[in-house]
LUMPA-943428 format. One record per residue (C-alpha): residue in three letters; x, z, y. Coordinates in nm, 4 decimals. Layout:
N
- Ala;X;Z;Y;
...
//
This chain:
451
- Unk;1.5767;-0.2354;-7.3049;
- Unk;1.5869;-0.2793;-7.7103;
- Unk;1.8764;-0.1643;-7.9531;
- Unk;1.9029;-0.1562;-8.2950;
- Unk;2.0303;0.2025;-8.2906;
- Unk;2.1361;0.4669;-7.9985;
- Unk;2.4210;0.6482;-7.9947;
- Unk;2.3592;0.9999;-7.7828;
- Unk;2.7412;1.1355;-7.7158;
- Unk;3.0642;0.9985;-7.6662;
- Unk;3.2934;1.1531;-7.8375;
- Unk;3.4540;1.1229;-8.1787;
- Unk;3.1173;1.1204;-8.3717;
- Unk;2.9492;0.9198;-8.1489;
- Unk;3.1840;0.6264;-8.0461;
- Unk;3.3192;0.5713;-8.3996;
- Unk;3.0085;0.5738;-8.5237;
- Unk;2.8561;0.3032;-8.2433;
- Unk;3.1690;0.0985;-8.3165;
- Unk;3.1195;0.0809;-8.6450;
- Unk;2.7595;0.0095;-8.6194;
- Unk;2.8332;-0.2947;-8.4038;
- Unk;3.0626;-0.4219;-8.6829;
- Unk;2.7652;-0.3946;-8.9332;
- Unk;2.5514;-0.6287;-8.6921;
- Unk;2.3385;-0.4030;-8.5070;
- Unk;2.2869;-0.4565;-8.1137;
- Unk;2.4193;-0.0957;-7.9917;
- Unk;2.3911;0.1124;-7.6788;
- Unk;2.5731;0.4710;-7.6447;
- Unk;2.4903;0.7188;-7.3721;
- Unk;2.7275;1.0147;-7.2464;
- Unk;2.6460;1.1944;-6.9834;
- Unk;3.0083;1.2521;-6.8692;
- Unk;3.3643;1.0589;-6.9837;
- Unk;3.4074;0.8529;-7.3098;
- Unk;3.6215;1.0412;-7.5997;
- Unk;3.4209;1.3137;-7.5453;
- Unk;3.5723;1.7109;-7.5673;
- Unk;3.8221;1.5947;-7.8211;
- Unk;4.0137;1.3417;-7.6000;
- Unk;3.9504;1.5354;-7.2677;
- Unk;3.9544;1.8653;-7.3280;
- Unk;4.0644;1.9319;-7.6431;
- Unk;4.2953;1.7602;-7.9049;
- Unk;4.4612;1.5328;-7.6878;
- Unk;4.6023;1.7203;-7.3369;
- Unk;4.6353;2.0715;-7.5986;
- Unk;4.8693;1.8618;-7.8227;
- Unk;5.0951;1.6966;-7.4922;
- Unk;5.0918;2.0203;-7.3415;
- Unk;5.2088;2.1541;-7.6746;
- Unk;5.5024;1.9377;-7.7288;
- Unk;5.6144;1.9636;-7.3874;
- Unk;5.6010;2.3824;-7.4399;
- Unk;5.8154;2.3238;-7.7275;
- Unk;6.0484;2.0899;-7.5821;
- Unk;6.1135;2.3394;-7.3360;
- Unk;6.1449;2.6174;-7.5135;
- Unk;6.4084;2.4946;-7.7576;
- Unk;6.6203;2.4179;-7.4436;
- Unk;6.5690;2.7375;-7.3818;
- Unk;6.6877;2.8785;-7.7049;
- Unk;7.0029;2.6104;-7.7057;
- Unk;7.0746;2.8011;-7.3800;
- Unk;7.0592;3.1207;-7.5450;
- Unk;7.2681;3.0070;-7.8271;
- Unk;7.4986;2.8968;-7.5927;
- Unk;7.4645;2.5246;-7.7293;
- Unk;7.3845;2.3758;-7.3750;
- Unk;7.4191;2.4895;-7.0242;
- Unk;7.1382;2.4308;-6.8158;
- Unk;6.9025;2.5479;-6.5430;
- Unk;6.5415;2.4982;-6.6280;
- Unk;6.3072;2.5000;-6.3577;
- Unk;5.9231;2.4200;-6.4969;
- Unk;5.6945;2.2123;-6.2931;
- Unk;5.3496;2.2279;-6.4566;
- Unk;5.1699;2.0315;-6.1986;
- Unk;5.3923;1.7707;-6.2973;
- Unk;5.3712;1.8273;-6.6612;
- Unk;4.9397;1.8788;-6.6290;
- Unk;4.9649;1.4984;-6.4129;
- Unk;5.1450;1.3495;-6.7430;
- Unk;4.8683;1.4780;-6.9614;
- Unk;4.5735;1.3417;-6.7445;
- Unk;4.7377;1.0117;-6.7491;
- Unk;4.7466;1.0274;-7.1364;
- Unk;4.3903;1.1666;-7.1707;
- Unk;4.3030;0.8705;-6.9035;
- Unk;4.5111;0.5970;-7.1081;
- Unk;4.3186;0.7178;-7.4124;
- Unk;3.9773;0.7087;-7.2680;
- Unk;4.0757;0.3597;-7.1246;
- Unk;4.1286;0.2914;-7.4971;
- Unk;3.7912;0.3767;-7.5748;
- Unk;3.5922;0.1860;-7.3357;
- Unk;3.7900;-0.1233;-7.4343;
- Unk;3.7483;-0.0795;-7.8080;
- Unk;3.3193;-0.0567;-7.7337;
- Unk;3.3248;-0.3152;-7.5015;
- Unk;3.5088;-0.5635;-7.7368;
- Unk;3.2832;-0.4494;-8.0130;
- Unk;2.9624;-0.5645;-7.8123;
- Unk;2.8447;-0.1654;-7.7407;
- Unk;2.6538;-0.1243;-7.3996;
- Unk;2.7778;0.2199;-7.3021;
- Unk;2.5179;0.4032;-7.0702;
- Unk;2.6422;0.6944;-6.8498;
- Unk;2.3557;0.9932;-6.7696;
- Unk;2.2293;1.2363;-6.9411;
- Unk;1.9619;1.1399;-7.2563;
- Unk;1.6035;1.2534;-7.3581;
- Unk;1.4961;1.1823;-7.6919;
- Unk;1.1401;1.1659;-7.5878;
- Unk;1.0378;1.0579;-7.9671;
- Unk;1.2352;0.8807;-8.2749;
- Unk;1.2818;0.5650;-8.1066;
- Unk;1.3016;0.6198;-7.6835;
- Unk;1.5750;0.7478;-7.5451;
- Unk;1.5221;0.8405;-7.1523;
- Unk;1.8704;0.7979;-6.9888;
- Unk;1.8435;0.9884;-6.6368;
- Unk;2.1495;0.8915;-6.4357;
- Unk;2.2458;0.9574;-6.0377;
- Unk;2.0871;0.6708;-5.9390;
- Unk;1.8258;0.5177;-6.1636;
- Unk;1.6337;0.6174;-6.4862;
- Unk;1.5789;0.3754;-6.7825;
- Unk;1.3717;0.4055;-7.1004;
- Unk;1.5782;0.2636;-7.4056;
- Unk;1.3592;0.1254;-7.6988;
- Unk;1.5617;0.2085;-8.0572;
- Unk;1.4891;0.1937;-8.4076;
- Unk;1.7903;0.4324;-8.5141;
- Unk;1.9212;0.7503;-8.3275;
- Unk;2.2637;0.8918;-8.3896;
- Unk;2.3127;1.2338;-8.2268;
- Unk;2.7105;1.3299;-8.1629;
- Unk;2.6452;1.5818;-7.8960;
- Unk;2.8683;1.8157;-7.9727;
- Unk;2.8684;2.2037;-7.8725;
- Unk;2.9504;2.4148;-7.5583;
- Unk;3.2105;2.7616;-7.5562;
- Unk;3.0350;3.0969;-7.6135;
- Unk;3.0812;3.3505;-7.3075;
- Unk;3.1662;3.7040;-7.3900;
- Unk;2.9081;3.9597;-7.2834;
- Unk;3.1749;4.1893;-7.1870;
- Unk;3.3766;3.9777;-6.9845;
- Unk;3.1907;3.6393;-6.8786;
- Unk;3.3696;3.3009;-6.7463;
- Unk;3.4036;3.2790;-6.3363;
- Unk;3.5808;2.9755;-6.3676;
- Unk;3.8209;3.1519;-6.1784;
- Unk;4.0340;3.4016;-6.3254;
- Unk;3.8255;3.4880;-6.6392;
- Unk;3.8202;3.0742;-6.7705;
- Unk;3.7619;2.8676;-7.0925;
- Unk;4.0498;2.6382;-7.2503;
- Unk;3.9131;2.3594;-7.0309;
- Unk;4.0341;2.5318;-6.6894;
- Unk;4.3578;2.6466;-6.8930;
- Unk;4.4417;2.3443;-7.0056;
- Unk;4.4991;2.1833;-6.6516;
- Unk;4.6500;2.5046;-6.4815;
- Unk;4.8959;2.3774;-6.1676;
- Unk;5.1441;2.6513;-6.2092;
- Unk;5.2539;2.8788;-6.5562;
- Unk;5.0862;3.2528;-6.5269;
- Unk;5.2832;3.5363;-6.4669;
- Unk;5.0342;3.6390;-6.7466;
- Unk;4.7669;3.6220;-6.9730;
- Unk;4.5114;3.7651;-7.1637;
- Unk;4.4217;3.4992;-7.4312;
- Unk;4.0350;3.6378;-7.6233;
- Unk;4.0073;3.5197;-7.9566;
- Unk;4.2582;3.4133;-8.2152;
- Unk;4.1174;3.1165;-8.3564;
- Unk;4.2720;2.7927;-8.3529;
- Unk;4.2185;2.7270;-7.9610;
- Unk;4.2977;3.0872;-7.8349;
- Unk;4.6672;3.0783;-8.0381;
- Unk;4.7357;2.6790;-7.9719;
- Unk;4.6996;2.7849;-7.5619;
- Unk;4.8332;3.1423;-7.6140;
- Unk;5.1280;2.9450;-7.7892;
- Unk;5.1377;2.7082;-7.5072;
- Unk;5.2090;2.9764;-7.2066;
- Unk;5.4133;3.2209;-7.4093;
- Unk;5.6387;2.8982;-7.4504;
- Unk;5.6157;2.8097;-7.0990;
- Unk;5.7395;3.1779;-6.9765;
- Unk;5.4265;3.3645;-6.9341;
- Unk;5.3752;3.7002;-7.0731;
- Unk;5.0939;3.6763;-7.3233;
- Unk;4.8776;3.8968;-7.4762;
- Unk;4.6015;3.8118;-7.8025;
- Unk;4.3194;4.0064;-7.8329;
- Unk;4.1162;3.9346;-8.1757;
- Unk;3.8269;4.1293;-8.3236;
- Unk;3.9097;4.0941;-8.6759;
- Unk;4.1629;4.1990;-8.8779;
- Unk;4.3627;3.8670;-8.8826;
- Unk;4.4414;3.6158;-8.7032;
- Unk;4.2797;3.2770;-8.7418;
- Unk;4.0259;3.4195;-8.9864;
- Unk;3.9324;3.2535;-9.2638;
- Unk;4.2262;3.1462;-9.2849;
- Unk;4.5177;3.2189;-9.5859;
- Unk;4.6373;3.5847;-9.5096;
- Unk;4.9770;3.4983;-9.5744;
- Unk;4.9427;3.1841;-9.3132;
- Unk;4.7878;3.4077;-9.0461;
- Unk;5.0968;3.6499;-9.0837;
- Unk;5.3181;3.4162;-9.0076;
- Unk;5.1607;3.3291;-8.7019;
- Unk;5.1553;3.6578;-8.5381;
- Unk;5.5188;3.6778;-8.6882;
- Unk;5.5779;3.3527;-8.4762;
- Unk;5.3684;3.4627;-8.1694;
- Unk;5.5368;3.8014;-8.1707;
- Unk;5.8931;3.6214;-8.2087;
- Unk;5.8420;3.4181;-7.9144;
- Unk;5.7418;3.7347;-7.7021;
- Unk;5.3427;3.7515;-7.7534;
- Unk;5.1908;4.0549;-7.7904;
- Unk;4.8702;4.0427;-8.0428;
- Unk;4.6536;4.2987;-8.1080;
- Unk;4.4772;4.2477;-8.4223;
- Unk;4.0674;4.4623;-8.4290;
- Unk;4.0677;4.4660;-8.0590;
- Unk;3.8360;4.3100;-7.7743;
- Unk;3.7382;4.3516;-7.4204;
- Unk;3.5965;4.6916;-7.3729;
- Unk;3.5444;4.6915;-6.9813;
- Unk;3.7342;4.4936;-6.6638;
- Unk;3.7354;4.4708;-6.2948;
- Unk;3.9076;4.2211;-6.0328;
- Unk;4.2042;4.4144;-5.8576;
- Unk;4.3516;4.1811;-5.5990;
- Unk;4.4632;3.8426;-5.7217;
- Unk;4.3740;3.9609;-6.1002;
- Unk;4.1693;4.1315;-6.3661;
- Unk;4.2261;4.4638;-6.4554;
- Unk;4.1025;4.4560;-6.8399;
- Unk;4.1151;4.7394;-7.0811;
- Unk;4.0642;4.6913;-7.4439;
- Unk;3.8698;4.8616;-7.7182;
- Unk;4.2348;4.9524;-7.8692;
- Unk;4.3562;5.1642;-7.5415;
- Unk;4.5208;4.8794;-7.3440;
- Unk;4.4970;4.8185;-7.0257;
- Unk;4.6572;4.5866;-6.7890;
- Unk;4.6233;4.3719;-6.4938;
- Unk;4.6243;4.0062;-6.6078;
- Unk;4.6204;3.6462;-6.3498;
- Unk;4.3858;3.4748;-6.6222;
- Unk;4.2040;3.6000;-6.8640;
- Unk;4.1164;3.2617;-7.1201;
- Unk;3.7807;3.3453;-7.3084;
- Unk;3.8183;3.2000;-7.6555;
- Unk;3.5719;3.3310;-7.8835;
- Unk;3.3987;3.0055;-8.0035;
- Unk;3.1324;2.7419;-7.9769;
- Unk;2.7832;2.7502;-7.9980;
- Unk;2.4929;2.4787;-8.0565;
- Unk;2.3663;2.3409;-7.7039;
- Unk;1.9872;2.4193;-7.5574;
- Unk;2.0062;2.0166;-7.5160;
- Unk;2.0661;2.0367;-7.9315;
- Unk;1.7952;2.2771;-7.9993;
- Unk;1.5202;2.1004;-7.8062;
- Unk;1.5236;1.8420;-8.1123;
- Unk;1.3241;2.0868;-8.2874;
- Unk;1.0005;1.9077;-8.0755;
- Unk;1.0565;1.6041;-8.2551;
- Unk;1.0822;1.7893;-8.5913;
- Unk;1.4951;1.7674;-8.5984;
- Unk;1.5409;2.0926;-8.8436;
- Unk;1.7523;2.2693;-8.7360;
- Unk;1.9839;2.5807;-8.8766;
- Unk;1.9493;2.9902;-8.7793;
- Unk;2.2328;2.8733;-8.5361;
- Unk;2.0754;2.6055;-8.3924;
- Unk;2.3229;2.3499;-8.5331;
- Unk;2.1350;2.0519;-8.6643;
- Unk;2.0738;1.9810;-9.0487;
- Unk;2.1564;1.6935;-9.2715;
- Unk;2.1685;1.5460;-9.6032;
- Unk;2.5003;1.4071;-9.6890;
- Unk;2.4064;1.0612;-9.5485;
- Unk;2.4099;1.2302;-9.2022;
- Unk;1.9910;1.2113;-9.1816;
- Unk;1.7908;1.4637;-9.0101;
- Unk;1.4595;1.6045;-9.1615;
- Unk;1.3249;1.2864;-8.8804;
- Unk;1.3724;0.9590;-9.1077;
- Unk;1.5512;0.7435;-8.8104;
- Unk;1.7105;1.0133;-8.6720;
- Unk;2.1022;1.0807;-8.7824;
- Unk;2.3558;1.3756;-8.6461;
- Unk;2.7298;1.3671;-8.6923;
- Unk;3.0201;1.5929;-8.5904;
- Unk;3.0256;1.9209;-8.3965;
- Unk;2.6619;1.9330;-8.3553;
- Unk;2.5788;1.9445;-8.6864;
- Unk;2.7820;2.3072;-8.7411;
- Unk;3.1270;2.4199;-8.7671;
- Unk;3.4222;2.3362;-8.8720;
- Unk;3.4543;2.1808;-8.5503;
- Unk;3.7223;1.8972;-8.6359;
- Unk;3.7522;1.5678;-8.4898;
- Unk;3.8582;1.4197;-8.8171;
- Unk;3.5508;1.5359;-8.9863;
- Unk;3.3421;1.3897;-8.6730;
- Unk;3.5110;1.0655;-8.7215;
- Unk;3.3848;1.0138;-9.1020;
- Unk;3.0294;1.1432;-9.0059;
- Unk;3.0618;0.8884;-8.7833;
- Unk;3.1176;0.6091;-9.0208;
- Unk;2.9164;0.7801;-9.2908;
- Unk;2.6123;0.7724;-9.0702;
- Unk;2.6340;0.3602;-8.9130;
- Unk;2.7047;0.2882;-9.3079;
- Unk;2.4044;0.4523;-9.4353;
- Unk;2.1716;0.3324;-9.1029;
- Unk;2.2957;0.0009;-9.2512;
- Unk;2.1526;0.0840;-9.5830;
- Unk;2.5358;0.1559;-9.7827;
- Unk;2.5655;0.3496;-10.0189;
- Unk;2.8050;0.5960;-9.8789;
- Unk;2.8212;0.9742;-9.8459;
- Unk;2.9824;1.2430;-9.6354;
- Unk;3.1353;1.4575;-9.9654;
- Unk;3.4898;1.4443;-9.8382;
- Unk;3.7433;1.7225;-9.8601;
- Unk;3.8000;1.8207;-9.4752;
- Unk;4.2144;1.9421;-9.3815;
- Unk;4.2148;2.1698;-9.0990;
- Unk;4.5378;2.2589;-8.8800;
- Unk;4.6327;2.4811;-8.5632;
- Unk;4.9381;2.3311;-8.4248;
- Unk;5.0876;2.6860;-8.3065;
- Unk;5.4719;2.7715;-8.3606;
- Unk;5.4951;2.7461;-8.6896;
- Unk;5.2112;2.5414;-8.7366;
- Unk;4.9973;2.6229;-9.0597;
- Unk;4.7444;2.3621;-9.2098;
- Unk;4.4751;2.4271;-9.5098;
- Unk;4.2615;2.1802;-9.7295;
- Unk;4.0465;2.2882;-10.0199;
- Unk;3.9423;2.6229;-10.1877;
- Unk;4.2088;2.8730;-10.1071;
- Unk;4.0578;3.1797;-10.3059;
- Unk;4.2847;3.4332;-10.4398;
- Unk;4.1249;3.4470;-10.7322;
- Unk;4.2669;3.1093;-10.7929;
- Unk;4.6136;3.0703;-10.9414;
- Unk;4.9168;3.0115;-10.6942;
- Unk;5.2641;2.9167;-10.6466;
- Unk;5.4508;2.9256;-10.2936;
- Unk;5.7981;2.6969;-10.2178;
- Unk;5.9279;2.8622;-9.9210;
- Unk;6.1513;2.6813;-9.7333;
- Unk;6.4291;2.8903;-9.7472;
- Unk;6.5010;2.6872;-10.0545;
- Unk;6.4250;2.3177;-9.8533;
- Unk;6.7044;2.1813;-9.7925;
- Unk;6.5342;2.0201;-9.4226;
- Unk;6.3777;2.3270;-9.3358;
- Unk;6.7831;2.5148;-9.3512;
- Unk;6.9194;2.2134;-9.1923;
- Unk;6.6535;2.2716;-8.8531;
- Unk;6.6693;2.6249;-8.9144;
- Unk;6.3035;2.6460;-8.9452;
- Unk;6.0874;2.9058;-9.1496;
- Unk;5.7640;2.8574;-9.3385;
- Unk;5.6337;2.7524;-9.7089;
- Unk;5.3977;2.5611;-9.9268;
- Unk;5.1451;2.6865;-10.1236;
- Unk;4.9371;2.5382;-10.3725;
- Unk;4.6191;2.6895;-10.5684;
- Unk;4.5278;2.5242;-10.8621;
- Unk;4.1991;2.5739;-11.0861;
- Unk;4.1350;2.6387;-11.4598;
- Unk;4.2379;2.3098;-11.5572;
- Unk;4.5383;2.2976;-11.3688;
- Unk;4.4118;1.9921;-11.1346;
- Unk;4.5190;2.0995;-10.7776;
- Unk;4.1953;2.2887;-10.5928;
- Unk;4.3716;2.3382;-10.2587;
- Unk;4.6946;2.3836;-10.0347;
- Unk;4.8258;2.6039;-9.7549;
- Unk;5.1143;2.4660;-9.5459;
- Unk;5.3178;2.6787;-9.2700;
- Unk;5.6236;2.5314;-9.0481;
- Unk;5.7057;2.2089;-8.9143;
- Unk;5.4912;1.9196;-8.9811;
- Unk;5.2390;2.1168;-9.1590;
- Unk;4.9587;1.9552;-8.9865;
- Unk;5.1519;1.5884;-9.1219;
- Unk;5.2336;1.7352;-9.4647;
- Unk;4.8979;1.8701;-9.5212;
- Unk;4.7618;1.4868;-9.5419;
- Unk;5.0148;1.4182;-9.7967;
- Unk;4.8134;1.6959;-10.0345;
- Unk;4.4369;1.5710;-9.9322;
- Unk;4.4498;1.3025;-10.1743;
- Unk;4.5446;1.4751;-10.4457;
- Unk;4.2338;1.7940;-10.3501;
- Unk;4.0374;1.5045;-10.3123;
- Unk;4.0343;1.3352;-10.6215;
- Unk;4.1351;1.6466;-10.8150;
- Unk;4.4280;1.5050;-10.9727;
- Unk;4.6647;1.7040;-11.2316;
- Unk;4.9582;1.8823;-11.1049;
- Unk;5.1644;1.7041;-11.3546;
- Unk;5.0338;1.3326;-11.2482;
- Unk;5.0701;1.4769;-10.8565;
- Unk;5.4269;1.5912;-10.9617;
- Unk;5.5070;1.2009;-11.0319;
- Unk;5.4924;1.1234;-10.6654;
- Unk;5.8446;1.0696;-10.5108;
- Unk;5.9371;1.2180;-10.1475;
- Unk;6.1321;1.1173;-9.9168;
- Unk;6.4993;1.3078;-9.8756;
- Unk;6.4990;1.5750;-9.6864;
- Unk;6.1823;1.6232;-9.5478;
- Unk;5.9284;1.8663;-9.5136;
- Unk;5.6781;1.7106;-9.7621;
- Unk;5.9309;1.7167;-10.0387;
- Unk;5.8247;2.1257;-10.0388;
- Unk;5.4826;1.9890;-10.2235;
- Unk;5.7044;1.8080;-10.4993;
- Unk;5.9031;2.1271;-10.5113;
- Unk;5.5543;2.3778;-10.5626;
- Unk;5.4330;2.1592;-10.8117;
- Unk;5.7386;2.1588;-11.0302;
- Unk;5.6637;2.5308;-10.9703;
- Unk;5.3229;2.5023;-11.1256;
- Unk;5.4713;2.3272;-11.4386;
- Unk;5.7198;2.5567;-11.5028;
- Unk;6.0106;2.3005;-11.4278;
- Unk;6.1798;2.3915;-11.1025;
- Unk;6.5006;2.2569;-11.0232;
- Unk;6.5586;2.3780;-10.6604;
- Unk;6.4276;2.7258;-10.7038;
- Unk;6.4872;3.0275;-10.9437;
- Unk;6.1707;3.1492;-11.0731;
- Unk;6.1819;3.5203;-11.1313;
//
């Protein structure tokens, strides 16, 4: 069969990208070897995020309760609660198929062989087909990286796949890793009543991350009942009974019902076979591209997690676009500025350089008069460079994945504090906090005494 282009993944890279190829006039086939929407809507962004707001919900009953505001008896049925979120992730994926059907995109399932730049082998259960292609748009994406010192069984050492579809809460948990999906989970059970505990090898959590953001999610964690312990990993374990007796390079030791291995993602063996064709790839195996989303192979284009961290969805979807436009002959370029969240209690959200050697001003919302009316904690922070045009933000409490967006525009096109400061917000909300740091910045505050 003959395409214009072949799309090798499903997922936010790859569909987007197919989708938007088909609007540009280009006969398009996509191949993914297991559901449409890829890890984002089926393992990742999507059932993380209902689980997370049904967490929440429950815990703030909970803390009514303790407040003495209602009277209740909560009783938690996950199985329930996991059935909701496959019926979202379902409904979503439904969404998918219908938007590259209506577009005109012939969606292959099997697994693909590039065997050269323009035939893709698709090997499914019952038949194998050669597809004939003058474009190839690799969205792949990555797998989880085991731990040496405690590897997956899928059974009571697992990966945030098996966690997120757990029939009944833990008694406990060990979560590995503090990045983004270790804390969002970890944030998830502590919430839901299990006793957690956060093990992460560096110094911080989240790291990379604003130090000041990364405290205030171990203050949050810790609040809720978490224990974290910060330059710590698995030193040795053992199964004892119904669990895993794990003790810890810091002296811990305990007997845990799930241990959930988050320590990353690496680039796929599938990914690294491209070298053959001449795909360049990186010392990580993640493969390289100009900022048209080419490889080093002229027909051959890459978008979203497989082409290197950070691993966002959002990013994946412009790649996505970027790519199709530029196959199309556009002139278009990937040279966005990329937010990033973790949707953990509070939730904290970057965009843009962050360096301390930058100058910054933080609002805290002590002084907001939303945050004090939900009795909610956190801050903005803005960093701003030598010619006082706004270089990046850090956001911390409710909404900060929302209010972030709110900010990217003004990172993006570099824009003066005092022309950002001209933008009215809404009354009370959480976004009015940016308004508030940038009066900071210009030395005219009116809802906070600078000292």
């Amino acid at each position: 069969m003959k395409f214009d282009a072949v799309v090798v993944g499903g997922g936010p890279g790859g569909y987007v990208s197919a989708i938007r190829l088909s609007q540009l006039g280009f006969r398009v086939a996509l191949v993914e070897k297991e559901d449409l929407g890829g890890e984002c809507t089926n393992y990742g962004c999507i059932p993380s995020k209902h689980l997370i707001t049904q967490a929440k919900k429950i815990y703030s009953l909970r803390e009514m309760q303790s407040k003495n505001l209602v009277k209740a008896s909560v009783i938690i049925n996950l199985a329930a609660v996991v059935e909701e979120t496959r019926s979202v992730v379902g409904r979503l994926r439904q969404g998918i198929g219908f938007l590259l059907k209506n577009y005109g995109v012939k969606v292959f399932k099997g697994v693909a062989d590039v065997k050269d730049p323009h035939t893709i082998v698709v090997k499914a259960e019952e038949a194998e087909m050669e597809l004939e292609t003058g474009y190839v748009v690799i969205a792949t994406g990555t797998e989880p990286v085991p731990l040496a010192s405690i590897p997956f069984d899928g059974r009571r050492v697992i990966d945030y796949k098996k966690a997120l579809f757990l029939a009944e809460t833990p008694r406990n948990m060990l979560v590995v890793g503090g990045g983004a999906v270790g804390l969002e989970l970890g944030t998830v059970f502590t919430q839901l009543g299990a006793k957690v505990s956060i093990a992460e090898f560096m110094d911080q959590l989240l790291p990379g991350m604003d130090a000041d953001a990364s405290r205030a999610v171990k203050r949050g964690l810790e609040k809720m009942g978490a224990r974290v312990f910060l330059g710590t990993t698995v030193d040795s374990y053992r199964y004892v009974g119904d669990g895993v007796e794990v003790s810890l390079t810091n002296g811990e030791r305990d007997v845990y019902e799930y241990v959930l291995v988050s320590v990353g993602k690496r680039a796929t063996e599938w990914a690294r076979r491209l070298r053959e064709l001449g795909v360049e790839l990186d010392d990580k195996g993640y493969v390289k591209t100009d900022e048209r989303m080419r490889t080093t192979v002229e027909n051959i284009y890459a978008v979203g997690d497989v082409c290197g961290p950070p691993f966002l969805a959002h990013k994946a979807h412009r790649q996505g676009v970027v790519a199709a436009e530029a196959i199309a002959g556009m002139e278009v370029r990937f040279d966005s500025v990329v937010p990033f969240g973790v949707f953990t209690t509070p939730e904290v959200a970057s965009v843009g350089k962050t360096d301390q050697g930058l100058k910054s001003v933080r609002f805290p919302f002590s002084a907001l008069g939303r945050a004090v009316a939900d009795g909610e904690e956190g801050f903005v922070k803005l960093f701003v460079d030598g010619e006082g045009r706004l270089a990046g933000a850090v956001v911390v409490g409710p909404h900060a994945t929302e209010v972030i967006s709110s900010i990217t525009s003004y990172v993006e096109k570099r824009a003066k504090c005092s022309e950002a400061a001209e933008t009215i917000h809404i009354h009370p909300t959480y976004s009015e906090a940016v308004s508030e740091a940038l009066h900071i910045l210009l030395k005219k505050p009116v809802h906070y005494v600078v000292r």
